[in-house]
TIMAR-185267 format. One record per atom (N, C-alpha, C): atom name; residue in one letter; x negated, y negated, z; residue number from 1. Coordinates in steps of 0.1 Angstrom, whole numbers. Last residue first. Layout:
<recs>
<rec a="CA" r="A" px="X" py="Y" pz="Z" k="NUM"/>
...
</recs>
This chain:
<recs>
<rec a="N" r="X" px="-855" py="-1190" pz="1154" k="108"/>
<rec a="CA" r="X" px="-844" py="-1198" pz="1153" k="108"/>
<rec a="C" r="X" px="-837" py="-1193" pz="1139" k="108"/>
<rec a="N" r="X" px="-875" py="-1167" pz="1159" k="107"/>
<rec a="CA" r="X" px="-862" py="-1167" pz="1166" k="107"/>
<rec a="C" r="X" px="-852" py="-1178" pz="1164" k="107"/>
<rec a="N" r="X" px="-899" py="-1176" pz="1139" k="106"/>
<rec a="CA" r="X" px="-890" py="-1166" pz="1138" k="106"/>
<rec a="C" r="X" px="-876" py="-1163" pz="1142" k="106"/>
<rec a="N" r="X" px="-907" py="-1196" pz="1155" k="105"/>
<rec a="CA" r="X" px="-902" py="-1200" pz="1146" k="105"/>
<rec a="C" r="X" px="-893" py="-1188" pz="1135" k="105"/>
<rec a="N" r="X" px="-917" py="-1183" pz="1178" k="104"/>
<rec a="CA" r="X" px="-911" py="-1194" pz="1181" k="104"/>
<rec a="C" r="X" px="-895" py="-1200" pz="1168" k="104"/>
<rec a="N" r="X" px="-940" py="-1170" pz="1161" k="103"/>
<rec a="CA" r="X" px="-924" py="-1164" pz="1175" k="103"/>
<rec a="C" r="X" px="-914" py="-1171" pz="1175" k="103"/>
<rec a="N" r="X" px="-955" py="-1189" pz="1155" k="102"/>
<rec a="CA" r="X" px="-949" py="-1182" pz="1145" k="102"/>
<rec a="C" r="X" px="-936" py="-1177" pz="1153" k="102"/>
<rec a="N" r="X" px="-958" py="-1200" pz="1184" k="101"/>
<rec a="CA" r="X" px="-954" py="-1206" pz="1175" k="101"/>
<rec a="C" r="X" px="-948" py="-1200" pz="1167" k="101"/>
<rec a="N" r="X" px="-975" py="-1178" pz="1198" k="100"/>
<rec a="CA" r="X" px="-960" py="-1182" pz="1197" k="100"/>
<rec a="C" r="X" px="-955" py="-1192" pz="1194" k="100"/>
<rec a="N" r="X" px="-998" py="-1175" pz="1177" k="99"/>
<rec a="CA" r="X" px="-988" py="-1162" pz="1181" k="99"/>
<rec a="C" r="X" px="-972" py="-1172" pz="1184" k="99"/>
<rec a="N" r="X" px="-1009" py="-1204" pz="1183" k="98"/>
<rec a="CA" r="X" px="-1003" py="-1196" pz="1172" k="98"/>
<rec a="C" r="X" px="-992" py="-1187" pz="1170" k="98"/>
<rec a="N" r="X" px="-1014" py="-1196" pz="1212" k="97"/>
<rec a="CA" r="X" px="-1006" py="-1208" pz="1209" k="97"/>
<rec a="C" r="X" px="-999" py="-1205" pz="1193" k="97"/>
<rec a="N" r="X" px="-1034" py="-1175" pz="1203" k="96"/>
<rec a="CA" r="X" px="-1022" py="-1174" pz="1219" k="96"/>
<rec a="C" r="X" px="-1011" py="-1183" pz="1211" k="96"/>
<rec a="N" r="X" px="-1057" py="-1187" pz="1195" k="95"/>
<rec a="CA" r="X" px="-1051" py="-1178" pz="1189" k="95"/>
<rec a="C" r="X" px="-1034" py="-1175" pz="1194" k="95"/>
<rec a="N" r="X" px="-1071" py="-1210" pz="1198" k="94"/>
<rec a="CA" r="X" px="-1059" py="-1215" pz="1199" k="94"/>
<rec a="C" r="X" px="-1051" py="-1201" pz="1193" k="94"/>
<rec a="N" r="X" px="-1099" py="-1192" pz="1198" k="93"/>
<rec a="CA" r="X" px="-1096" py="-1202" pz="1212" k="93"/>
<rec a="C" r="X" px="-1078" py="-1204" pz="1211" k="93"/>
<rec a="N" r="X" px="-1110" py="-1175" pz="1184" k="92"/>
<rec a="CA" r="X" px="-1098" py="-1181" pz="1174" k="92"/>
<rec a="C" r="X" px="-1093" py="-1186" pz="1195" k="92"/>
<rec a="N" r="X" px="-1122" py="-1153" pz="1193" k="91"/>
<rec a="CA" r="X" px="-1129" py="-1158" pz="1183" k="91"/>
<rec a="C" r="X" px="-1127" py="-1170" pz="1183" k="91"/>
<rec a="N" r="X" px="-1107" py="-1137" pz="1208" k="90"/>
<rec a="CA" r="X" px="-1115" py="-1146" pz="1213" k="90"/>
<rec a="C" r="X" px="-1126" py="-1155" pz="1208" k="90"/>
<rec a="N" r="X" px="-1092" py="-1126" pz="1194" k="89"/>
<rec a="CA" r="X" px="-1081" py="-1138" pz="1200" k="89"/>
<rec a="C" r="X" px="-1096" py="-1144" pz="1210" k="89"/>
<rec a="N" r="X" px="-1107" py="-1110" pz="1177" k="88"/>
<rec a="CA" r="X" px="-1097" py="-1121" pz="1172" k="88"/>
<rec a="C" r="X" px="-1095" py="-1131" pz="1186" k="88"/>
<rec a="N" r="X" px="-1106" py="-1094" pz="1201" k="87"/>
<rec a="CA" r="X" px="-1117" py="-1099" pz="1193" k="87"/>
<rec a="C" r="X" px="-1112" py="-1110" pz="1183" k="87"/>
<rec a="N" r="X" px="-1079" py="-1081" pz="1204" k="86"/>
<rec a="CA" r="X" px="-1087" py="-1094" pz="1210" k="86"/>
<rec a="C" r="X" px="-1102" py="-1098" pz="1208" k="86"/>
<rec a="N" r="X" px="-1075" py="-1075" pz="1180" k="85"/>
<rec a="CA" r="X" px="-1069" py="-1084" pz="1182" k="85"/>
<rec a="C" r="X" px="-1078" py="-1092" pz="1193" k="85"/>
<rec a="N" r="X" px="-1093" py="-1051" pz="1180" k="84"/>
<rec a="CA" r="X" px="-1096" py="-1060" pz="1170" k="84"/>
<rec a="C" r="X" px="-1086" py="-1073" pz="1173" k="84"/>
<rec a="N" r="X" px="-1082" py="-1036" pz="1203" k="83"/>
<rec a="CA" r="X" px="-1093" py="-1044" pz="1201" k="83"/>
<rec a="C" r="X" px="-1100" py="-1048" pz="1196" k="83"/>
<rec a="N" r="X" px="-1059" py="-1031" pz="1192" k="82"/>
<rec a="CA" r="X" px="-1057" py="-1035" pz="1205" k="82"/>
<rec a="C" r="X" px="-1070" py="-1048" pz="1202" k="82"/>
<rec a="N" r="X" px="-1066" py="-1013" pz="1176" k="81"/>
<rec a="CA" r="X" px="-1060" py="-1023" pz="1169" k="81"/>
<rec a="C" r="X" px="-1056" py="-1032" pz="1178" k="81"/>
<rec a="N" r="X" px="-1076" py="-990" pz="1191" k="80"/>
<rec a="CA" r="X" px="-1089" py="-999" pz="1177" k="80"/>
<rec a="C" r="X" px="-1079" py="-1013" pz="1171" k="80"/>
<rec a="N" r="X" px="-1056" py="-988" pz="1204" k="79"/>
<rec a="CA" r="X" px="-1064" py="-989" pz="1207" k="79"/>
<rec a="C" r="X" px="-1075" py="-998" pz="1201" k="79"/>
<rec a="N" r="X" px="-1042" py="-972" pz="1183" k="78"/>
<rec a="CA" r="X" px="-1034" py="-982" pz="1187" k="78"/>
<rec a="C" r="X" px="-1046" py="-993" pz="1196" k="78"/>
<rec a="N" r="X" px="-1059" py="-950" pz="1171" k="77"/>
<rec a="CA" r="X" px="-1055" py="-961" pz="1160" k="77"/>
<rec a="C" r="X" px="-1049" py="-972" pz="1170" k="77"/>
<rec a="N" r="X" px="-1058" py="-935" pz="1193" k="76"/>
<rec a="CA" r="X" px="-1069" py="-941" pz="1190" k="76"/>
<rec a="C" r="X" px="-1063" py="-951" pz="1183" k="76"/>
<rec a="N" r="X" px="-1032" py="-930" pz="1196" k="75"/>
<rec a="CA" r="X" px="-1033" py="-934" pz="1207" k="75"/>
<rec a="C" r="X" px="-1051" py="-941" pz="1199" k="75"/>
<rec a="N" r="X" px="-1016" py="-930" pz="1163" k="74"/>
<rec a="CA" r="X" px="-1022" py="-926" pz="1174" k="74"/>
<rec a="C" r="X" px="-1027" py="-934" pz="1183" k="74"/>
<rec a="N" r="X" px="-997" py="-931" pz="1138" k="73"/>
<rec a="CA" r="X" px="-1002" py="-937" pz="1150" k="73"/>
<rec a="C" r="X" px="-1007" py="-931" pz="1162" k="73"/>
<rec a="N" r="X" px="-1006" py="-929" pz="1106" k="72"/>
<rec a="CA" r="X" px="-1001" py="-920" pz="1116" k="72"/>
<rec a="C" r="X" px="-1006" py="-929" pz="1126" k="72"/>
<rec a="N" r="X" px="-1011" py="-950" pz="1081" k="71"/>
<rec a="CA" r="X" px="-995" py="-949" pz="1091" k="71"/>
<rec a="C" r="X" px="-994" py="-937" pz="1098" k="71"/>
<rec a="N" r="X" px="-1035" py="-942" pz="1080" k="70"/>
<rec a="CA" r="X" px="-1032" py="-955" pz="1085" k="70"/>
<rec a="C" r="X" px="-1016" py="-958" pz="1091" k="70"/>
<rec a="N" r="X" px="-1041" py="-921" pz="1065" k="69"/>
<rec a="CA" r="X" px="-1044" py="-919" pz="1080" k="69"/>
<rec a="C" r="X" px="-1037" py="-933" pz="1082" k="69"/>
<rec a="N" r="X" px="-1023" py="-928" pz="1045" k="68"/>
<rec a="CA" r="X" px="-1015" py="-911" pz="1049" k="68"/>
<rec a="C" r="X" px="-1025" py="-916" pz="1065" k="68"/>
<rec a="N" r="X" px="-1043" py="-942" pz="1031" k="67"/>
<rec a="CA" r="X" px="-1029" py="-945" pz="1035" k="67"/>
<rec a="C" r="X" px="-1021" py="-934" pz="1045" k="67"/>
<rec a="N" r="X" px="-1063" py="-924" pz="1028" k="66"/>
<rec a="CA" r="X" px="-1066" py="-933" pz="1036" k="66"/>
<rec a="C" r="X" px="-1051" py="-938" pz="1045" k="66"/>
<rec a="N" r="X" px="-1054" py="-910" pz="1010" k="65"/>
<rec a="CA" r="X" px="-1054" py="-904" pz="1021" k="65"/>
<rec a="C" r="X" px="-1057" py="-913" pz="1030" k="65"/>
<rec a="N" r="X" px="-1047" py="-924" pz="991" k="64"/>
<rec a="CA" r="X" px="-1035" py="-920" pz="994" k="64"/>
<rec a="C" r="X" px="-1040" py="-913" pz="1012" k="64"/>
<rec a="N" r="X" px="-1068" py="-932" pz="976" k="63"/>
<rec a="CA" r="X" px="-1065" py="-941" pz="986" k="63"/>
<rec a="C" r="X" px="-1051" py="-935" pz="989" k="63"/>
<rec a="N" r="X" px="-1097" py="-903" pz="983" k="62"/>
<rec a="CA" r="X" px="-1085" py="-913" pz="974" k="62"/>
<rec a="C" r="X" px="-1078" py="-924" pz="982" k="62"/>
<rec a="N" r="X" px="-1115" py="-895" pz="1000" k="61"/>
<rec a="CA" r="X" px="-1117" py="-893" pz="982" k="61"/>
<rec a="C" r="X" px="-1107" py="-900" pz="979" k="61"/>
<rec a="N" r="X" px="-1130" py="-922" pz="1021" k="60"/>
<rec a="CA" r="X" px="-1126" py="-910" pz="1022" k="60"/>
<rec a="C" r="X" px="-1121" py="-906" pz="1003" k="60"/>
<rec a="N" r="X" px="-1150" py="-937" pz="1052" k="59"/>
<rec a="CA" r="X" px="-1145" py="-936" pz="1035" k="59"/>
<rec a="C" r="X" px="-1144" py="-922" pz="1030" k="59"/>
<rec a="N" r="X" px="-1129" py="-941" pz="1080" k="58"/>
<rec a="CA" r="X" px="-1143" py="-944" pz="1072" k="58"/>
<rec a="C" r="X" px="-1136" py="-938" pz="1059" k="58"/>
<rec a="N" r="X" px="-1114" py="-972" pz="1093" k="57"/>
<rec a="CA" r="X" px="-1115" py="-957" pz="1088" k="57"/>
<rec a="C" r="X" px="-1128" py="-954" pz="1077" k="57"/>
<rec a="N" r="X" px="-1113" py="-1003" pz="1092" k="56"/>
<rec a="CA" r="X" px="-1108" py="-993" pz="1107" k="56"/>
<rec a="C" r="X" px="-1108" py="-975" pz="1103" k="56"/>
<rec a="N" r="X" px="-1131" py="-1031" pz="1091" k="55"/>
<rec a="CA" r="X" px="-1127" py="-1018" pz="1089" k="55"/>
<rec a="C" r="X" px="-1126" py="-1009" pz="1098" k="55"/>
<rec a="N" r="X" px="-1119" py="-1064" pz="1093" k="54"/>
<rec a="CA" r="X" px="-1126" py="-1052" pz="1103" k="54"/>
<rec a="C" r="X" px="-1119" py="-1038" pz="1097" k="54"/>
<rec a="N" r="X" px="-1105" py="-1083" pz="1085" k="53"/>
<rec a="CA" r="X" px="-1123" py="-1085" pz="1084" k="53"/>
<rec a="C" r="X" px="-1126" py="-1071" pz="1089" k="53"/>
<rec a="N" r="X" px="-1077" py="-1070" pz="1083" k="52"/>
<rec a="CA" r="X" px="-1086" py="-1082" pz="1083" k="52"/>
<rec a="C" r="X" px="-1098" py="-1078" pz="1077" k="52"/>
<rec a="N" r="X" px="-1082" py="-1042" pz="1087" k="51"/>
<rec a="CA" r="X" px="-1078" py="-1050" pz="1091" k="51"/>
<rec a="C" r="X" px="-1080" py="-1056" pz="1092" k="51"/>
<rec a="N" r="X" px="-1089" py="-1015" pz="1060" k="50"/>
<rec a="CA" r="X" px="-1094" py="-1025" pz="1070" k="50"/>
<rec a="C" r="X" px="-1081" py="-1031" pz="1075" k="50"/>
<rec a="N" r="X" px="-1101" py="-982" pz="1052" k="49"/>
<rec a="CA" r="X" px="-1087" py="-992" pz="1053" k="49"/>
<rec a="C" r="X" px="-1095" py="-1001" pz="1062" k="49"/>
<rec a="N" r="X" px="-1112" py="-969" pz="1016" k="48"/>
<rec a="CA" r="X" px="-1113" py="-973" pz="1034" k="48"/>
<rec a="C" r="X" px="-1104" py="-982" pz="1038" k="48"/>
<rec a="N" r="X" px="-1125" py="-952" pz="991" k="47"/>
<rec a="CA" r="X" px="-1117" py="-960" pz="994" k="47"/>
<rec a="C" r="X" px="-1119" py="-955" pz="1015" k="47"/>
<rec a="N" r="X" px="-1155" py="-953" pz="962" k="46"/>
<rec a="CA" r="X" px="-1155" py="-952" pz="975" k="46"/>
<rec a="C" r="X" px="-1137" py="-961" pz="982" k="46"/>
<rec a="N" r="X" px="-1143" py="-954" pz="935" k="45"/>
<rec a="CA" r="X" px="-1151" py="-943" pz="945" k="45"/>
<rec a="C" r="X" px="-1144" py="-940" pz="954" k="45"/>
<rec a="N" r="X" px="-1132" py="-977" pz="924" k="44"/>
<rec a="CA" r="X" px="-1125" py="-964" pz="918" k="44"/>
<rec a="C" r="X" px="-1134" py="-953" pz="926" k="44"/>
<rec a="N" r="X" px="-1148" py="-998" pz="932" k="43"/>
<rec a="CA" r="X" px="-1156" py="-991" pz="915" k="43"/>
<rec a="C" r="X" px="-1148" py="-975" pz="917" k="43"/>
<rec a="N" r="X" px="-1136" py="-995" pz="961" k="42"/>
<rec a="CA" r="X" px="-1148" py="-998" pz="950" k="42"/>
<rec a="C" r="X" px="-1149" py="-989" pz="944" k="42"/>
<rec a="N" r="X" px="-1105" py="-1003" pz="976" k="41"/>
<rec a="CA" r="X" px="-1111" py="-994" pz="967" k="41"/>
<rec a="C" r="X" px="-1128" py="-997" pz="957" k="41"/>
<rec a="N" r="X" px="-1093" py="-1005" pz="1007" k="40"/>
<rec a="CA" r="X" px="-1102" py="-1010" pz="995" k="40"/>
<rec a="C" r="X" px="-1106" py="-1000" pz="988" k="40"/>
<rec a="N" r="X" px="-1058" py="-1013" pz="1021" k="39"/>
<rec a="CA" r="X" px="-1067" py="-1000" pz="1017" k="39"/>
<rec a="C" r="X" px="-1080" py="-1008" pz="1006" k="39"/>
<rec a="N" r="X" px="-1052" py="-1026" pz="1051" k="38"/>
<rec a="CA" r="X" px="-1048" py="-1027" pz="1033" k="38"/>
<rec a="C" r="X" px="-1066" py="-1014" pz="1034" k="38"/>
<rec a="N" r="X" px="-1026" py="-1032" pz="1079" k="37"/>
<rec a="CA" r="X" px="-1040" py="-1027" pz="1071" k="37"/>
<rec a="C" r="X" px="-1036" py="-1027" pz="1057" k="37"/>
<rec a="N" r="X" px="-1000" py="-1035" pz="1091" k="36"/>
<rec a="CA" r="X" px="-1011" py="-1049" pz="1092" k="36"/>
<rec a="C" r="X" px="-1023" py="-1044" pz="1081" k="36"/>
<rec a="N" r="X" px="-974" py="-1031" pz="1077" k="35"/>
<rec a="CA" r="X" px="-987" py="-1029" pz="1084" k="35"/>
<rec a="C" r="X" px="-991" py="-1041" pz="1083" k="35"/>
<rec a="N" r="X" px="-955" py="-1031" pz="1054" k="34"/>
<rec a="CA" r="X" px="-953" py="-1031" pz="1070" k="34"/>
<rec a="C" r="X" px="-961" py="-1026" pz="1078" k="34"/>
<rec a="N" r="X" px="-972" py="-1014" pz="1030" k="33"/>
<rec a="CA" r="X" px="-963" py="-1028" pz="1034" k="33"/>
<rec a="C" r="X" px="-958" py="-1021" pz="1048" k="33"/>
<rec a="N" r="X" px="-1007" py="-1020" pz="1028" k="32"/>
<rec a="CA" r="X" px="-1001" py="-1012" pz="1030" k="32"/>
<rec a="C" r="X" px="-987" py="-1016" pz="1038" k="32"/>
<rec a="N" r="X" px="-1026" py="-1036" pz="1000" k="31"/>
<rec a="CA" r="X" px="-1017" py="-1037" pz="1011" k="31"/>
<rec a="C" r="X" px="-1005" py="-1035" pz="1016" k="31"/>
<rec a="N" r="X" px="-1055" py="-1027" pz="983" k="30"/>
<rec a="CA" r="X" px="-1038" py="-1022" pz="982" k="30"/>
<rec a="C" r="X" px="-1031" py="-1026" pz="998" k="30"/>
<rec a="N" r="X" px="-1077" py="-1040" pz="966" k="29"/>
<rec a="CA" r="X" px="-1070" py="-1038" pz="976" k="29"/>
<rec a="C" r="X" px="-1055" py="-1036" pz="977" k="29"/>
<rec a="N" r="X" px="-1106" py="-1034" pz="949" k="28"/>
<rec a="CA" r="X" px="-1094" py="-1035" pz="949" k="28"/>
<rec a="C" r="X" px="-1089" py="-1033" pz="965" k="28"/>
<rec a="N" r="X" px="-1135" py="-1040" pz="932" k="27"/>
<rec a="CA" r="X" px="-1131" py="-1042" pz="942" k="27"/>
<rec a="C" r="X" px="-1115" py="-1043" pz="943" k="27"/>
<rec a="N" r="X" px="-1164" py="-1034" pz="913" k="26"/>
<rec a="CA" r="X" px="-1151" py="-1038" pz="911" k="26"/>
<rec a="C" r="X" px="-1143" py="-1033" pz="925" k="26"/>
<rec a="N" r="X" px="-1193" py="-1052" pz="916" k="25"/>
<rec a="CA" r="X" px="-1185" py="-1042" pz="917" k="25"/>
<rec a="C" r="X" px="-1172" py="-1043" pz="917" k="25"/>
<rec a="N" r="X" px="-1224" py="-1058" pz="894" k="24"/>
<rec a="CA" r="X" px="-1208" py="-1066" pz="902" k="24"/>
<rec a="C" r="X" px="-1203" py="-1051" pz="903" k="24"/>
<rec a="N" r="X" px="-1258" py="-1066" pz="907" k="23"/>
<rec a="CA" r="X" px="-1248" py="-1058" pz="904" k="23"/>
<rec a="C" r="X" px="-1234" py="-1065" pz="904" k="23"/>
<rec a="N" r="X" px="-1273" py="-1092" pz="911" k="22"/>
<rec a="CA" r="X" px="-1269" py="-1092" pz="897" k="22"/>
<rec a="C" r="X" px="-1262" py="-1074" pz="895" k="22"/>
<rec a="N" r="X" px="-1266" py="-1093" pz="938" k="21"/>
<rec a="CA" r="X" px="-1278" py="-1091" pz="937" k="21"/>
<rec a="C" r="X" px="-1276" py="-1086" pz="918" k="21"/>
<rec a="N" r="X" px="-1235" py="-1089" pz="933" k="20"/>
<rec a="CA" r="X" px="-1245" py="-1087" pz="947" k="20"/>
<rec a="C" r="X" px="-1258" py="-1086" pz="938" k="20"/>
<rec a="N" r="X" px="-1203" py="-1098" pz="933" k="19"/>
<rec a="CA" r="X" px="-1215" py="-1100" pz="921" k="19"/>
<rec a="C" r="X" px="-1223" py="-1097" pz="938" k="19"/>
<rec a="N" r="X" px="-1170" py="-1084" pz="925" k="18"/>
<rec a="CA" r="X" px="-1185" py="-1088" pz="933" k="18"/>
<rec a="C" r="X" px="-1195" py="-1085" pz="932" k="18"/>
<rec a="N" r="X" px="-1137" py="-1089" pz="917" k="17"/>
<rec a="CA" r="X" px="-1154" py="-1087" pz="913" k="17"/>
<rec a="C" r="X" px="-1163" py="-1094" pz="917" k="17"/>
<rec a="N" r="X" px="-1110" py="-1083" pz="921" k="16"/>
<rec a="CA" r="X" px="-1120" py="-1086" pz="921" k="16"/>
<rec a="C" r="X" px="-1136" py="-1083" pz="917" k="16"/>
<rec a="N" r="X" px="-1076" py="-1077" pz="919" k="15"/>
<rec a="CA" r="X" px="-1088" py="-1069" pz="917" k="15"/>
<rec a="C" r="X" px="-1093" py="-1083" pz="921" k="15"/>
<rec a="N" r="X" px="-1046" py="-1063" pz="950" k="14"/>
<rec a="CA" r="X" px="-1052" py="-1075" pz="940" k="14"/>
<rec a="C" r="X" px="-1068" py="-1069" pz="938" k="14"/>
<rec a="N" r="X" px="-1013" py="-1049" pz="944" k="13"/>
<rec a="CA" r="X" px="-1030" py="-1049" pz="948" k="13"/>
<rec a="C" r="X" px="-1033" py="-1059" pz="940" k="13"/>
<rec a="N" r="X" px="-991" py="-1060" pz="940" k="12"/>
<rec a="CA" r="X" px="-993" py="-1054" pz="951" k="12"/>
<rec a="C" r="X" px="-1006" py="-1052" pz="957" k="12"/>
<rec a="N" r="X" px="-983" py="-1089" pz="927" k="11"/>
<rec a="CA" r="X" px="-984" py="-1078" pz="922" k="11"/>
<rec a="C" r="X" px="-995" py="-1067" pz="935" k="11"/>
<rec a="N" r="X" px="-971" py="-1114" pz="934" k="10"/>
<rec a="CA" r="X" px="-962" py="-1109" pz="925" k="10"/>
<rec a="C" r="X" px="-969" py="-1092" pz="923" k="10"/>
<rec a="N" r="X" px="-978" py="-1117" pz="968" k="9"/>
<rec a="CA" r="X" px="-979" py="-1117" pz="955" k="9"/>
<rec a="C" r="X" px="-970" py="-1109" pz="951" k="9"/>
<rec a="N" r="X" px="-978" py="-1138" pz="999" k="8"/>
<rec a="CA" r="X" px="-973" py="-1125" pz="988" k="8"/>
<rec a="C" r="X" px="-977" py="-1132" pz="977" k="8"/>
<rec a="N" r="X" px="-1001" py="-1140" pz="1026" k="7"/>
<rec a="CA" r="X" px="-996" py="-1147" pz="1011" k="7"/>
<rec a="C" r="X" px="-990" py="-1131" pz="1002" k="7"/>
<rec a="N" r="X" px="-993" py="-1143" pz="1060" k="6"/>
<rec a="CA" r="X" px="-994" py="-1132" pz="1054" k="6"/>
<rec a="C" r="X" px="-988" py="-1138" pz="1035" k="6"/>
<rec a="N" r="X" px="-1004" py="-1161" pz="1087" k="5"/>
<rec a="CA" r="X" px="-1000" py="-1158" pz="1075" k="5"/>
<rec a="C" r="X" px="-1002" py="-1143" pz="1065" k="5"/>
<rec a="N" r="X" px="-1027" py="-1150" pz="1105" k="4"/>
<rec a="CA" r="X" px="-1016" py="-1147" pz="1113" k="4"/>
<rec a="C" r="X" px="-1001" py="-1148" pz="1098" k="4"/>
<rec a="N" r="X" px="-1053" py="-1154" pz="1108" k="3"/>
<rec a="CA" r="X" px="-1046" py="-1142" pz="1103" k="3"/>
<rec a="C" r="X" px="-1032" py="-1138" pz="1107" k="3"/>
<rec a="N" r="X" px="-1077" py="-1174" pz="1095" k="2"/>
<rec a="CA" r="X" px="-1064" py="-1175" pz="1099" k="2"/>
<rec a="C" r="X" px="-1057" py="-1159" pz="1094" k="2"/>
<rec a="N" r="X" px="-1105" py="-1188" pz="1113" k="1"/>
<rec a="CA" r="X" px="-1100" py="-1176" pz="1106" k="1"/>
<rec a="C" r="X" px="-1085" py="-1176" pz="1108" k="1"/>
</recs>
């Protein structure tokens, strides 16, 4: 799993559609800029923020509020983001090495 890239696009949210058991749902993501989290939206309902693979808030009526909880920092939020990293970084053996490479390649 690589999460250390980050792919731009020309257009901020990206749709999809997911086929489950011959339902499809429509699936959006808005990525929240200078974060790490992106907000999902299904079928225009239900919206929730993730990290990666790992959702970090439960589902709430719009995606403004989701957004509104994702840039308050709290000592929980810093915590839950502590330890999705190292869950990551024990997933991903060369996770370390990565880190400072990108670093590495940042500071020249």
């Amino acid at each position: 799993m690589e999460t250390l890239e980050k792919k731009s696009t020309s257009m901020n949210v990206k749709k999809a559609v997911k086929k489950d058991s011959g339902n499809e749902q429509m699936i959006e993501r808005w990525q929240i800029k200078d974060t790490p989290f992106t907000v999902i939206t299904i079928e225009g309902k239900e919206h929730f923020g993730v990290m990666g693979e790992y959702r970090v808030t439960e589902g709430m009526k719009s995606r403004g509020e989701v957004e509104d909880e994702l840039r308050c920092i709290t000592w929980n939020r810093m915590i839950q983001v502590m330890m999705i990293l190292d869950e990551i970084k024990s997933k991903d053996k060369d996770f370390s090495k990565k880190i400072k490479a990108k670093l590495n390649n940042k500071t020249k």
